[in-house]
C-alpha positions in Angstrom: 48.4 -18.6 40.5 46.6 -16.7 37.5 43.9 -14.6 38.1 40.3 -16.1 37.7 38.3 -14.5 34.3 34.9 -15.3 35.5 33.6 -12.5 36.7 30.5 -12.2 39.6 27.5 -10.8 38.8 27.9 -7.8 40.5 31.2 -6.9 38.7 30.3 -7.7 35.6 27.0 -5.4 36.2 29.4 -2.7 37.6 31.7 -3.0 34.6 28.4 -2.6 32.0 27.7 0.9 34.5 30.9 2.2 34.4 31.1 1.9 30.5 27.9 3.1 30.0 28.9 6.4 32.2 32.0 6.5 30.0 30.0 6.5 27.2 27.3 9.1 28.8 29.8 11.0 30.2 28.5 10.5 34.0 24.9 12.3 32.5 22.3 10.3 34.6 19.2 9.9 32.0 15.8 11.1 33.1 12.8 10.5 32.1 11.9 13.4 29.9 15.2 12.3 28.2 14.0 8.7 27.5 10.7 10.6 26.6 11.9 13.0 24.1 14.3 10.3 22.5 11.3 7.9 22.0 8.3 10.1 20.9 9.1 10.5 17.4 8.5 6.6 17.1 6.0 6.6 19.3 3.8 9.3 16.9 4.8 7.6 14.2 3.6 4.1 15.3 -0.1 6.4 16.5 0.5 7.5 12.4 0.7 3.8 11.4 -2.2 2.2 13.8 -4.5 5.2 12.3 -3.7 4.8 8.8 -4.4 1.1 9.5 -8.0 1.3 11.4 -9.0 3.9 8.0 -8.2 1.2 5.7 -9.5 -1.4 7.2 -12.7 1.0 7.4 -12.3 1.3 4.0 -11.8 -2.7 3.2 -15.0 -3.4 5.7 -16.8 -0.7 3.4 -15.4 -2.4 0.1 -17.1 -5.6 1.1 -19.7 -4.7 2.1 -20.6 -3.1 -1.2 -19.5 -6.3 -2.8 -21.3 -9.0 -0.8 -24.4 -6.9 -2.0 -23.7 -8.4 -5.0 -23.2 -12.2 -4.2 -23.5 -15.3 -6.4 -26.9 -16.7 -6.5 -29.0 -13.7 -5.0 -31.3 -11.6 -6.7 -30.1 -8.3 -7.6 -32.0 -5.4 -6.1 -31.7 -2.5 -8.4 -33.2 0.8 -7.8 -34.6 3.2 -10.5 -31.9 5.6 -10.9 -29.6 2.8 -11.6 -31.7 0.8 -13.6 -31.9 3.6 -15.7 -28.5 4.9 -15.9 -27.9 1.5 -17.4 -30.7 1.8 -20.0 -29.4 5.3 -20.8 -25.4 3.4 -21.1 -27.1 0.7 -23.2 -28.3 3.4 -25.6 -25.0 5.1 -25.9 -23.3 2.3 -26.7 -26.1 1.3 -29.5 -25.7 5.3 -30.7 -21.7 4.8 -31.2 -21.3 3.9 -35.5 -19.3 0.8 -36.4 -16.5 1.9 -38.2 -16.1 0.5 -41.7 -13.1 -0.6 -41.7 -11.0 -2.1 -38.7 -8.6 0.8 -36.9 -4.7 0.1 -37.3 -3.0 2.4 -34.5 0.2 1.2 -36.3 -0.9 2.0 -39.9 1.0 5.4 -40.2 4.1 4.0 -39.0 3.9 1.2 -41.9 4.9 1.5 -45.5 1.4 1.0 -47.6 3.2 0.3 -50.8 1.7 -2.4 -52.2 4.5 -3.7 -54.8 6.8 -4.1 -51.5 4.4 -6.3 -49.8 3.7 -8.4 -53.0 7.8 -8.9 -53.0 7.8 -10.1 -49.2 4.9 -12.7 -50.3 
């Protein structure tokens, strides 16, 4: 008659511990083991939730300094900054108007003129 390969519950568990003890070589595990083997993932996941809460305080922050600005509501400047941007405006109206337009490529270029009356 052949042998039966479905094996019971109980064997099949005792057959898991027996290769596990093979593998462990009969060391039963404690609990600082288990410990030590999972606290560098643990710290790192304390790491990750931290870094997480700071930028979401940082988003929450974010917004809120942009919903002070909102479509369709009055903007409520103070003094200092309505100044700074009186004292910006008159920088910017201080700054000459150059002459001629700046050509960041213009060294690089040959300004011969008979070459470019050939091309045209």
């Amino acid at each position: 008659m052949a042998k039966s390969t479905l094996k019971t519950p109980v064997a099949e568990e005792q057959n898991i511990r027996r290769r596990i003890d093979a593998l462990t070589g009969n060391v039963k595990v404690t609990r600082a083991m288990v410990r030590g083997s999972i606290q560098p993932l643990v710290d790192k996941l304390a790491r990750q939730a931290a870094a997480r809460s700071e930028n979401d305080r940082i988003l929450v922050q974010h917004t809120n300094n942009l919903a002070r600005f909102s479509p369709g509501e009055a903007l409520s400047v103070t003094g200092e900054e309505l100044d700074a941007m009186k004292a910006y405006k008159a920088a910017l109206d201080r700054i000459p108007v150059p002459d001629e337009k700046y050509d960041p490529w213009g060294g690089a270029r040959a300004t011969d003129t008979k070459a470019s009356k050939k091309k045209n």
